[in-house]
Jmol script that loads the backbone (N, CA, C; Angstrom):
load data "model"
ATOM      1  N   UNK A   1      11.238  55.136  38.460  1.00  0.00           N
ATOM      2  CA  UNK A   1      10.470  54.106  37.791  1.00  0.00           C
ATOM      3  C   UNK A   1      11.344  52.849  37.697  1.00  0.00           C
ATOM      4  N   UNK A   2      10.325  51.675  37.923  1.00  0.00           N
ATOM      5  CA  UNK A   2      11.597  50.618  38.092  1.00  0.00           C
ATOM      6  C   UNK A   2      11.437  49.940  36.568  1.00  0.00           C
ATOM      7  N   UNK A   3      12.820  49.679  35.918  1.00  0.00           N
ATOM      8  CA  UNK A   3      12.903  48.998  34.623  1.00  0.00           C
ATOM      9  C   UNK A   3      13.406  47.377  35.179  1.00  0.00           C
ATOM     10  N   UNK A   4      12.814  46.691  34.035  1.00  0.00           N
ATOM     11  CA  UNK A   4      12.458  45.608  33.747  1.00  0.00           C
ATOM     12  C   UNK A   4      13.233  44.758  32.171  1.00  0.00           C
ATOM     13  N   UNK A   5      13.540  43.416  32.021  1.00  0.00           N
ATOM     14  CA  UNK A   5      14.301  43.488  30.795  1.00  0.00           C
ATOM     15  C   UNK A   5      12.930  42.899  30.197  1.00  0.00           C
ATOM     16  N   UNK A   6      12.996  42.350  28.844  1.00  0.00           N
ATOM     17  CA  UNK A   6      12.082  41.885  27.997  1.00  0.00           C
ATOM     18  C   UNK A   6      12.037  40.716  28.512  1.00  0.00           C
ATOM     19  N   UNK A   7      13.227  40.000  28.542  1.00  0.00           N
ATOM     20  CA  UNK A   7      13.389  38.460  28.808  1.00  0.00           C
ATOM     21  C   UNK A   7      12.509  38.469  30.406  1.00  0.00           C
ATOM     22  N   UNK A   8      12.704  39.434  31.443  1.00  0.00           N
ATOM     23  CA  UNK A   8      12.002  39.153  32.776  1.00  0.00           C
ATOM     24  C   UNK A   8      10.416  39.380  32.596  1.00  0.00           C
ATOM     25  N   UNK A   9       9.998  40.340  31.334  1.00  0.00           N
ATOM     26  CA  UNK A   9       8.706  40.048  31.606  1.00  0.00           C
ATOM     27  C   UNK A   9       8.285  38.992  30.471  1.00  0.00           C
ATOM     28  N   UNK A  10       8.744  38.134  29.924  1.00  0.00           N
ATOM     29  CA  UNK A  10       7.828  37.281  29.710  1.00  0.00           C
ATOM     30  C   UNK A  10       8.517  36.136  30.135  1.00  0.00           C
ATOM     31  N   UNK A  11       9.865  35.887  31.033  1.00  0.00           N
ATOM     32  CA  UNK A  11       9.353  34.692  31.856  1.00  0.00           C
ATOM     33  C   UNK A  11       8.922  35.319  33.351  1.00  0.00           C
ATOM     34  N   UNK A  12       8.786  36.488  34.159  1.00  0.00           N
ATOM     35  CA  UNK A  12       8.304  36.200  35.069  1.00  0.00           C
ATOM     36  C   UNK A  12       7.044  36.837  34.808  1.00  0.00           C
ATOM     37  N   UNK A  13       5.955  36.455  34.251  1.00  0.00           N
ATOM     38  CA  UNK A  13       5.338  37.095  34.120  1.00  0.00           C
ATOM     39  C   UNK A  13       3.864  37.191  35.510  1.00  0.00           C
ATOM     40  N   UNK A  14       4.170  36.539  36.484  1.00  0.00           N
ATOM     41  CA  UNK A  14       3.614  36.457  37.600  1.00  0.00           C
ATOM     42  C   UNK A  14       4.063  38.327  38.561  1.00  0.00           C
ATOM     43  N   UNK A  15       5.298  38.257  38.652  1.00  0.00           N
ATOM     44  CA  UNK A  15       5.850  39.068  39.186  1.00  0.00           C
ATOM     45  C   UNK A  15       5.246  40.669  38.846  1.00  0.00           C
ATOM     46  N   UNK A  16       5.424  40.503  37.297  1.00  0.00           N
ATOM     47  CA  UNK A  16       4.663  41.591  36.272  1.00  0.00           C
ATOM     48  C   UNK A  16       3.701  42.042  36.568  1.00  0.00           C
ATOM     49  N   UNK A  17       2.838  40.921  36.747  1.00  0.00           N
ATOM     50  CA  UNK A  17       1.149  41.284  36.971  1.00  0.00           C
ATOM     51  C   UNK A  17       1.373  41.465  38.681  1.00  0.00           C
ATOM     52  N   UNK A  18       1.624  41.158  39.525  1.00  0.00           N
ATOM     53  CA  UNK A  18       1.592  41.525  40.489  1.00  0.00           C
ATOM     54  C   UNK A  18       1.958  42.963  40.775  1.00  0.00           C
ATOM     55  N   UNK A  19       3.516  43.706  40.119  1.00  0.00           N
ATOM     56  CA  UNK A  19       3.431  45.092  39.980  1.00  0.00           C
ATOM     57  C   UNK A  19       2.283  45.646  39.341  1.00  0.00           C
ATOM     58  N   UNK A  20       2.055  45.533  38.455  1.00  0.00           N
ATOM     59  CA  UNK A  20       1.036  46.429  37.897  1.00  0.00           C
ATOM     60  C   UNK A  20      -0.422  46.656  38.815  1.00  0.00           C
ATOM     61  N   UNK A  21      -1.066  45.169  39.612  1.00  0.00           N
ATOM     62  CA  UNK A  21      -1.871  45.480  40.364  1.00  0.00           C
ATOM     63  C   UNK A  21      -1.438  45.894  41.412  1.00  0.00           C
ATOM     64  N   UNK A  22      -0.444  46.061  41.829  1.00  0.00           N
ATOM     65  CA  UNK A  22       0.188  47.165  43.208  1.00  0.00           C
ATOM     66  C   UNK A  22       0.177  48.397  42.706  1.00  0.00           C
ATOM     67  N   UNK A  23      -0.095  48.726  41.529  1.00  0.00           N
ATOM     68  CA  UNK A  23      -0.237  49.995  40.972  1.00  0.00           C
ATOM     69  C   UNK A  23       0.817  50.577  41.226  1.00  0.00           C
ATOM     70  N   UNK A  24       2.284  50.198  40.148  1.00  0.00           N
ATOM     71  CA  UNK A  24       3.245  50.187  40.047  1.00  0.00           C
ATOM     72  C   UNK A  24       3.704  50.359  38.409  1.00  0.00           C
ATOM     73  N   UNK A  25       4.049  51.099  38.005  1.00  0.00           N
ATOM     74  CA  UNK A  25       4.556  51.666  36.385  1.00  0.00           C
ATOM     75  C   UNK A  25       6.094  51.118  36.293  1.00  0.00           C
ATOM     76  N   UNK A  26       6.279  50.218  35.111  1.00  0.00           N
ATOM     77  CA  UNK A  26       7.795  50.291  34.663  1.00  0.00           C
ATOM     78  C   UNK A  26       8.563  50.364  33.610  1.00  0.00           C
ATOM     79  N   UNK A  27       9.352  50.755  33.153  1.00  0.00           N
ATOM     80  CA  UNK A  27       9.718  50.469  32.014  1.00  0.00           C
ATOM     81  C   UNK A  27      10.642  49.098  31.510  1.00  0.00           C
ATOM     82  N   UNK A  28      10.085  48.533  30.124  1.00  0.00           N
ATOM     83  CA  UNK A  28      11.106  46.587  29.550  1.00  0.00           C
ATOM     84  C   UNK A  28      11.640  47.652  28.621  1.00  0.00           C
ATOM     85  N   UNK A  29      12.856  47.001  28.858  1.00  0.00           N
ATOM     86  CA  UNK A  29      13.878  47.232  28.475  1.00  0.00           C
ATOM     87  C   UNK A  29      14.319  46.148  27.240  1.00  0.00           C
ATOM     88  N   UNK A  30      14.894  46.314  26.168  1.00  0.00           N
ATOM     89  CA  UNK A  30      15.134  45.371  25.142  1.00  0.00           C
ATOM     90  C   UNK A  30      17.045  45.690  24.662  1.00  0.00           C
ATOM     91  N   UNK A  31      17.885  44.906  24.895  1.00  0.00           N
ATOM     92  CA  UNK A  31      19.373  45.551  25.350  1.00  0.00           C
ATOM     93  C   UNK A  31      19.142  46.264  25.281  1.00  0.00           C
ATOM     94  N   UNK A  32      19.089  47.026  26.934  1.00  0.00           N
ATOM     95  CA  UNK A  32      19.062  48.215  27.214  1.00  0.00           C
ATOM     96  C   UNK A  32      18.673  49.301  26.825  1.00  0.00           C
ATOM     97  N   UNK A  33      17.568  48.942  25.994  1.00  0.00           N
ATOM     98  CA  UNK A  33      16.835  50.272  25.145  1.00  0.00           C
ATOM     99  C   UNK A  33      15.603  50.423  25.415  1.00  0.00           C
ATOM    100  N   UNK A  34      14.884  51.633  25.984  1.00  0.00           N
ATOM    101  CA  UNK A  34      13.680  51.172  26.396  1.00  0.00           C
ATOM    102  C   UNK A  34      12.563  50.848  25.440  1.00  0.00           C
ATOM    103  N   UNK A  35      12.128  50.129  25.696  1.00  0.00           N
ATOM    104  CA  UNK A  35      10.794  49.383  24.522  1.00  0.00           C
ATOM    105  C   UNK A  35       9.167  50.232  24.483  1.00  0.00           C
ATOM    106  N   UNK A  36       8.962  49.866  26.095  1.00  0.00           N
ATOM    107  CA  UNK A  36       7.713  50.126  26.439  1.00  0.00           C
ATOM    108  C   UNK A  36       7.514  50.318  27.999  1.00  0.00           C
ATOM    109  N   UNK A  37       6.333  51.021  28.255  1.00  0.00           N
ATOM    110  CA  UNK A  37       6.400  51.777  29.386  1.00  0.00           C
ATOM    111  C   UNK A  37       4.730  50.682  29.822  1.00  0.00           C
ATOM    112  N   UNK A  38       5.083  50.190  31.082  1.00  0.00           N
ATOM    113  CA  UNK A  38       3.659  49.225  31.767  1.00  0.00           C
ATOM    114  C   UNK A  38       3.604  50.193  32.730  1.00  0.00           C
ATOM    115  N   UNK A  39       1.709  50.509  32.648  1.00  0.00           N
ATOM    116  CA  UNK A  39       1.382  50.967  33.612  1.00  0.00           C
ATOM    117  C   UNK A  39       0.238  50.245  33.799  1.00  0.00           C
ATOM    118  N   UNK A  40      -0.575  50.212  35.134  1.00  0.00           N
ATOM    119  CA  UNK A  40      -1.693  49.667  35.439  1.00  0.00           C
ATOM    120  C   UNK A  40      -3.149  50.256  34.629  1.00  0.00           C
ATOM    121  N   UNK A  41      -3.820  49.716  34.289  1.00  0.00           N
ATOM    122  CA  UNK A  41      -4.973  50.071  33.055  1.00  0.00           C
ATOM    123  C   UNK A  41      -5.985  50.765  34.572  1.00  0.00           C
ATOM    124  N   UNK A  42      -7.047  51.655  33.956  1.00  0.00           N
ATOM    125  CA  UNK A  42      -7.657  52.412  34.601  1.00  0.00           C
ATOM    126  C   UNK A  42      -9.156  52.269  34.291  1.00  0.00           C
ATOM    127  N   UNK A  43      -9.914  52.823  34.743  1.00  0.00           N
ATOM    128  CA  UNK A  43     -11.964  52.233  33.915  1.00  0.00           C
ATOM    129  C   UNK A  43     -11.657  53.408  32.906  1.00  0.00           C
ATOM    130  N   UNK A  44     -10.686  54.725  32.953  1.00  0.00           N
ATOM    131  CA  UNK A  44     -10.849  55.740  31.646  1.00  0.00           C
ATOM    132  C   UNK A  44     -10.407  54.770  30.216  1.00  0.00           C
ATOM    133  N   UNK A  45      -9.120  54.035  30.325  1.00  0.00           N
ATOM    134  CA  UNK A  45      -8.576  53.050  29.694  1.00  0.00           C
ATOM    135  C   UNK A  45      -9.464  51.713  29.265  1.00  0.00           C
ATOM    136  N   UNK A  46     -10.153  51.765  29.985  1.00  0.00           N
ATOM    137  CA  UNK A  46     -11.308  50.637  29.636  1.00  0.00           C
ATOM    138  C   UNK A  46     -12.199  51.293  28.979  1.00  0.00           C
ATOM    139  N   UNK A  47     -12.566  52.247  29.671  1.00  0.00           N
ATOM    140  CA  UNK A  47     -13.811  52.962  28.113  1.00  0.00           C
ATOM    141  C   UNK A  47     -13.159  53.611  26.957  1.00  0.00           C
ATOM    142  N   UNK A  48     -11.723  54.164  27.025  1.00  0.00           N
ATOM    143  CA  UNK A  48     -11.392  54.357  25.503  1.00  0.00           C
ATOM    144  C   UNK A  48     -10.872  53.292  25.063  1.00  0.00           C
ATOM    145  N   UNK A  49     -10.692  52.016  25.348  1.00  0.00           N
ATOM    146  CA  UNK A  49     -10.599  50.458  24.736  1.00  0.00           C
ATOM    147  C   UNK A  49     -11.772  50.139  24.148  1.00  0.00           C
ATOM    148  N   UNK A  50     -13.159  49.957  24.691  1.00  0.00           N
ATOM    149  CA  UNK A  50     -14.195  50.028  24.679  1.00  0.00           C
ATOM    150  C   UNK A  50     -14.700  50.823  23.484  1.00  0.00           C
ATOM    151  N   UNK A  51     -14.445  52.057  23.206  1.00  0.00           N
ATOM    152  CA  UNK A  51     -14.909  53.010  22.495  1.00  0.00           C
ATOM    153  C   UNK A  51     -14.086  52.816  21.094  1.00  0.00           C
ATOM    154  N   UNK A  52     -12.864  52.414  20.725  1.00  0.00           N
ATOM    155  CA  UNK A  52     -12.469  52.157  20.178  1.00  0.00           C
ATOM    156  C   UNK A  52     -12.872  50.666  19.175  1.00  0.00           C
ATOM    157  N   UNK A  53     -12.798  49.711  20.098  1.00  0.00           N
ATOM    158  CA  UNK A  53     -13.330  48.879  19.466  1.00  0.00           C
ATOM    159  C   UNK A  53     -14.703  49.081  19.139  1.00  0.00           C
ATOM    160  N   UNK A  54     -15.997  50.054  19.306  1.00  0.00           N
ATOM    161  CA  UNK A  54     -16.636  50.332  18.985  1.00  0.00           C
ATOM    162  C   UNK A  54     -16.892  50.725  17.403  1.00  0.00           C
ATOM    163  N   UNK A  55     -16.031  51.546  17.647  1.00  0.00           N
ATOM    164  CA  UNK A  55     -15.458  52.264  16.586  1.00  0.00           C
ATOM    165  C   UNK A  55     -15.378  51.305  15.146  1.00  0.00           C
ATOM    166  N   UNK A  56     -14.129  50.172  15.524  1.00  0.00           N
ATOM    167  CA  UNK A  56     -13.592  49.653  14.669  1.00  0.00           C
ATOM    168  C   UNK A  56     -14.698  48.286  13.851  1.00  0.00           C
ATOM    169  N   UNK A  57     -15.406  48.221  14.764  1.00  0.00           N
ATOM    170  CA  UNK A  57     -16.790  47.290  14.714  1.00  0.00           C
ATOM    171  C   UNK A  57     -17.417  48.371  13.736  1.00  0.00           C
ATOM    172  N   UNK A  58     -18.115  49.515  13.811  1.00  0.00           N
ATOM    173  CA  UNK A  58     -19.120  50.426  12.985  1.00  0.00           C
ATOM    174  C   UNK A  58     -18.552  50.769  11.804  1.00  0.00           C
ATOM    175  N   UNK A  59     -16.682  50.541  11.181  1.00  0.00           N
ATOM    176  CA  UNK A  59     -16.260  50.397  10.313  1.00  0.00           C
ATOM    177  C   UNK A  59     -16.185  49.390   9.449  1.00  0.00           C
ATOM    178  N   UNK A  60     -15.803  48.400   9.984  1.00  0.00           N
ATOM    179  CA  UNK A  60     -16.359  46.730   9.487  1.00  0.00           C
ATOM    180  C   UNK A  60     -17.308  46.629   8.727  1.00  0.00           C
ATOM    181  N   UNK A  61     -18.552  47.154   9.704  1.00  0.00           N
ATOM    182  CA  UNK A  61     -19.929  46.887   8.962  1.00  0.00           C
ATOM    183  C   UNK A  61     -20.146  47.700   8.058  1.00  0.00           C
ATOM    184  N   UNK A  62     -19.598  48.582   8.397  1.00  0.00           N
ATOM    185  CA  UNK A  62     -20.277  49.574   6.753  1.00  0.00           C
ATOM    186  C   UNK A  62     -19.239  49.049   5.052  1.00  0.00           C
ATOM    187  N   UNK A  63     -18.136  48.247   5.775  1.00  0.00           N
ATOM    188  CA  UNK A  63     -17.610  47.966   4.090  1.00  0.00           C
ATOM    189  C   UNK A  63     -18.763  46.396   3.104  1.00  0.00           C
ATOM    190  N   UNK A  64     -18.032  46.359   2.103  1.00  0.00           N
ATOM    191  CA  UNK A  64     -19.106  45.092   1.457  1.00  0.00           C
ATOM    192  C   UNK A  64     -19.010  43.901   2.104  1.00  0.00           C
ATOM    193  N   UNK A  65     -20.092  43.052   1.797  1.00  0.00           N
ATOM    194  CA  UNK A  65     -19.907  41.612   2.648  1.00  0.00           C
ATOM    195  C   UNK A  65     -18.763  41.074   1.622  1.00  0.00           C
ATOM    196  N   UNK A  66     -18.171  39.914   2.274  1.00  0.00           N
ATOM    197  CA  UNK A  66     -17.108  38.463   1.397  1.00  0.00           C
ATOM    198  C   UNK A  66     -17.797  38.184   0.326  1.00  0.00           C
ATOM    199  N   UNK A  67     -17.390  38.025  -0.815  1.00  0.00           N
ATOM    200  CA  UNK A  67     -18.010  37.090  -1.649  1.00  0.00           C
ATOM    201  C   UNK A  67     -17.545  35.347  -0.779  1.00  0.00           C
ATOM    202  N   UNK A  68     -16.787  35.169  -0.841  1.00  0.00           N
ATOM    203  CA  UNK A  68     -16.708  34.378  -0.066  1.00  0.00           C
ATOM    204  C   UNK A  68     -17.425  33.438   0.979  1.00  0.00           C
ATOM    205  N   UNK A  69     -17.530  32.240   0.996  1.00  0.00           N
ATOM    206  CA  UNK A  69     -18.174  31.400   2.233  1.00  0.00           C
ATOM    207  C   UNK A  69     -17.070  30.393   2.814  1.00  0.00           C
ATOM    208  N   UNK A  70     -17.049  31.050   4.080  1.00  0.00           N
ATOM    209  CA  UNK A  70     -16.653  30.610   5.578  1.00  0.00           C
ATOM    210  C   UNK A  70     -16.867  28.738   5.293  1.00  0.00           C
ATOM    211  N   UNK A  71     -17.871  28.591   5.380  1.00  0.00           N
ATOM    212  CA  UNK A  71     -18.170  27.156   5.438  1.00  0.00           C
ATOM    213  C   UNK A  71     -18.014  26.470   4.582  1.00  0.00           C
ATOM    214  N   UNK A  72     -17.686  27.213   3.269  1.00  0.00           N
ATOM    215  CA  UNK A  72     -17.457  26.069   2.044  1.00  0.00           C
ATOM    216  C   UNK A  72     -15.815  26.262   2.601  1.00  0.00           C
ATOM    217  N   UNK A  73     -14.987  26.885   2.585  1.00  0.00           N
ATOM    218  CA  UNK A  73     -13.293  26.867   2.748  1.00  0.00           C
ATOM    219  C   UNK A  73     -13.290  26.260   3.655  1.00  0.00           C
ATOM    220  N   UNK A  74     -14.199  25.704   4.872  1.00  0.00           N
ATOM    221  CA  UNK A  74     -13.690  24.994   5.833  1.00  0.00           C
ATOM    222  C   UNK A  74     -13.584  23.547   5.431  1.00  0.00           C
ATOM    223  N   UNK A  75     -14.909  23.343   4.918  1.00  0.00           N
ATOM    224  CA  UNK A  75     -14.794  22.122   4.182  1.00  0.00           C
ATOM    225  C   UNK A  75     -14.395  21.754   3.137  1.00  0.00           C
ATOM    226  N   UNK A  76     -13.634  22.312   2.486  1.00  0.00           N
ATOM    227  CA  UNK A  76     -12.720  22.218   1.075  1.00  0.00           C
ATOM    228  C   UNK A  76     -11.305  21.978   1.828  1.00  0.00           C
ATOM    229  N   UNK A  77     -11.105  22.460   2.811  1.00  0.00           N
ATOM    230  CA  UNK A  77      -9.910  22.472   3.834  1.00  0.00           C
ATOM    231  C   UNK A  77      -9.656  21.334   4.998  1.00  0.00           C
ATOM    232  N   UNK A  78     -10.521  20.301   4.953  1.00  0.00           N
ATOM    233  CA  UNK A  78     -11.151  19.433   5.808  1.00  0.00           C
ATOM    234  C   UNK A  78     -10.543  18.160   5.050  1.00  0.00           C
ATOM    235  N   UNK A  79     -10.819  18.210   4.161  1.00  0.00           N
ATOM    236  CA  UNK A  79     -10.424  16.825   3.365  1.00  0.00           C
ATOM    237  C   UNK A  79      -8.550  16.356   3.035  1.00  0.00           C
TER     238      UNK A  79
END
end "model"
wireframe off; spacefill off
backbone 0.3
color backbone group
């Protein structure tokens, strides 16, 4: 598996995305410790992304609404 430092993936981050769509796995490295493991996302990965945020949406709605209004803090915040 080819490792990667932190600093190379977020300035090359062209390079990055190009491994990953070559369907290529690596591990960033943070001094020399591994951080996190990139692998290329999959449609299974898209529907448990998908399903998840599903999820987290059908939780939302079931708690109480804001007392709160959006539009009065914007405009109290405006001036």
């Amino acid at each position: 598996m080819t490792t990667i430092t932190l600093r190379q993936l977020v300035r090359e981050t062209r390079k990055v995305k190009r491994m990953t769509e070559a369907g290529d796995s690596f591990l960033v490295t943070d001094h020399g410790k591994p951080l996190w493991k990139v692998s290329p996302a999959t449609e299974a990965d898209e529907d448990s992304r998908a399903k998840d945020i599903d999820a987290e949406l059908d939780l939302l709605l079931t708690e109480p609404k804001s007392t709160y209004n959006l539009a009065e803090i914007v405009i109290q915040n405006r001036r």
